[in-house]
C-alpha positions in Angstrom: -18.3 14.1 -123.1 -18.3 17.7 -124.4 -16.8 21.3 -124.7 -17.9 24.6 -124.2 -18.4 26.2 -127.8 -20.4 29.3 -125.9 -18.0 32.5 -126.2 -17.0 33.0 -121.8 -18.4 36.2 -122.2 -22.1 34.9 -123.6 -21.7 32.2 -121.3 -22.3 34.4 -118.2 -25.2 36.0 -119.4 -26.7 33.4 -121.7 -29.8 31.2 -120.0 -28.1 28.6 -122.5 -24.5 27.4 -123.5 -23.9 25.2 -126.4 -21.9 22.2 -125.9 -19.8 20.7 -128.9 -19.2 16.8 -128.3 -16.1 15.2 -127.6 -15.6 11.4 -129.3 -12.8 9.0 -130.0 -10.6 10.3 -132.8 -11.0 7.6 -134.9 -14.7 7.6 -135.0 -14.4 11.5 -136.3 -12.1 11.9 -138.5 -12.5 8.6 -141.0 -9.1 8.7 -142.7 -7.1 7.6 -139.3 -9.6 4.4 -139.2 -6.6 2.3 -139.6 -3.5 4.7 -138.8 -0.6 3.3 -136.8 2.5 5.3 -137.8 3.8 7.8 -136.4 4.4 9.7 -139.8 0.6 9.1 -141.1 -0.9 10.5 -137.4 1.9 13.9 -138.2 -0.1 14.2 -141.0 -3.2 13.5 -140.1 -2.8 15.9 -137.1 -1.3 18.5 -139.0 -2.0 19.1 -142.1 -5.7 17.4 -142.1 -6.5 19.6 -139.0 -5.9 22.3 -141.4 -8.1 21.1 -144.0 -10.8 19.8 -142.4 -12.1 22.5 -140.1 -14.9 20.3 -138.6 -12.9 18.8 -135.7 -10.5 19.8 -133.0 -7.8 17.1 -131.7 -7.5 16.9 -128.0 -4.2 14.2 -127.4 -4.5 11.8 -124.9 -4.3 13.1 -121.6 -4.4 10.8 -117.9 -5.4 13.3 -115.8 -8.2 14.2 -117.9 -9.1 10.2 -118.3 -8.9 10.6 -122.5 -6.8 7.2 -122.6 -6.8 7.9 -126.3 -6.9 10.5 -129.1 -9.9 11.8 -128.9 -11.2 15.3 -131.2 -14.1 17.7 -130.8 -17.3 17.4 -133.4 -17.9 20.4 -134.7 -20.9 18.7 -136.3 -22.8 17.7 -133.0 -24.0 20.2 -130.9 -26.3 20.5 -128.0 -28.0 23.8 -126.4 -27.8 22.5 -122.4 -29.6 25.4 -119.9 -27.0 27.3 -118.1 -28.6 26.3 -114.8 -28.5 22.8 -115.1 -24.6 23.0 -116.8 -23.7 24.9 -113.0 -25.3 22.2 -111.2 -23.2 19.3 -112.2 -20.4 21.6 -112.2 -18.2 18.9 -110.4 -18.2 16.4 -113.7 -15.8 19.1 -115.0 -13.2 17.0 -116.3 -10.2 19.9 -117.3 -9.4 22.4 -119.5 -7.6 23.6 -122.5 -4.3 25.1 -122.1 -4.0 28.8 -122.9 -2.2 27.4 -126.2 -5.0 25.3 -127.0 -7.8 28.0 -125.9 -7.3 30.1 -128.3 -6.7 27.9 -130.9 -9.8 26.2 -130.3 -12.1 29.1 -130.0 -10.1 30.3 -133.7 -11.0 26.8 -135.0 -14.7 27.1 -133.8 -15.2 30.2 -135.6 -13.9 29.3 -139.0 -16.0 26.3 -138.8 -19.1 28.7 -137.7 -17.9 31.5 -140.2 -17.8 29.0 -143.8 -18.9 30.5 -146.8 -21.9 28.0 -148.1 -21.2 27.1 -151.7 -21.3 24.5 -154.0 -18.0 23.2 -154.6 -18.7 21.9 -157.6 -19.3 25.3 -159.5 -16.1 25.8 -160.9 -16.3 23.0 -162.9 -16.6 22.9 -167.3 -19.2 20.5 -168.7 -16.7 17.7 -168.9 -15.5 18.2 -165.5 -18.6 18.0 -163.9 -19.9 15.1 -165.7 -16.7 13.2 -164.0 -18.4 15.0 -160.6 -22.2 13.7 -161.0 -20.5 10.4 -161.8 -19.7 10.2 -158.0 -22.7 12.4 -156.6 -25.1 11.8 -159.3 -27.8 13.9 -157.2 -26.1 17.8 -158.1 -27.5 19.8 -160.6 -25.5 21.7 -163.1 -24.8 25.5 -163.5 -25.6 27.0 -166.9 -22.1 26.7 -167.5 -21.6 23.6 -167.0 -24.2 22.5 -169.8 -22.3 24.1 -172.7 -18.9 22.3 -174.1 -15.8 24.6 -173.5 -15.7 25.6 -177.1 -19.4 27.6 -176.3 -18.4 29.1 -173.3 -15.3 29.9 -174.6 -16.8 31.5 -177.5 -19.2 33.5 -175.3 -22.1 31.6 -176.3 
């Protein structure tokens, strides 16, 4: 299953469209693995969707035939030729609400628009050797290979 992620006015002109998939909930977004509550998924739905921009929650919905919560991937997408997308035209399942429309296409372009950085950089020496303990791969900024007391001092 996927979504259109192709803008609806590229999509008429484009030869192709670029598809994001669509995939249980639970396999997206690892922190509901084993979430039953109702509290935990208000959470999860809310304020999680806020923070992590690389999804899109679709709820369950019969007429669609998502018998569970089920969340766009940011992360996987396909190119698919126009042509061959209007041939099976019929597979159509649904589509988002005008609600949910514009919030996905809003969502789709934060996600697209991120600023690439290392999230590590604003870290003192101290603070990142707590980080490498966990990702032992990153490399240090200049900064971060002084003690406080140099960088404070300007040298």
């Amino acid at each position: 299953m996927a979504i259109v992620a192709t803008q609806d006015c590229d999509a008429l002109r484009s030869p192709d469209i670029t598809l994001c998939e669509i995939r249980e909930f639970r396999e997206v977004e690892r922190k509901s693995k084993e979430t039953t509550a109702a509290k935990k998924w208000k959470d999860i739905l809310t304020q999680h969707a806020r923070i992590n921009q690389k999804w899109f929650y679709l709820p369950p919905d019969d007429q669609i035939g998502f018998d569970k919560k089920m969340a766009v991937d940011f992360l996987v997408t396909i190119r698919v030729p126009r042509e061959d997308l209007e041939e099976i035209r019929s597979l159509r399942r649904g589509r988002l609400n005008k609600m949910a429309d514009e919030h996905f296409r809003e969502r789709l372009t934060e996600f697209f628009r991120r600023y690439p950085y290392d999230e590590w950089y604003p870290l003192n020496k101290e603070e990142f050797a707590e980080y490498k303990k966990e990702y032992p791969d990153v490399v240090p900024f200049a900064w971060q290979q002084t003690s406080n007391a140099d960088a404070e001092s300007g040298s």
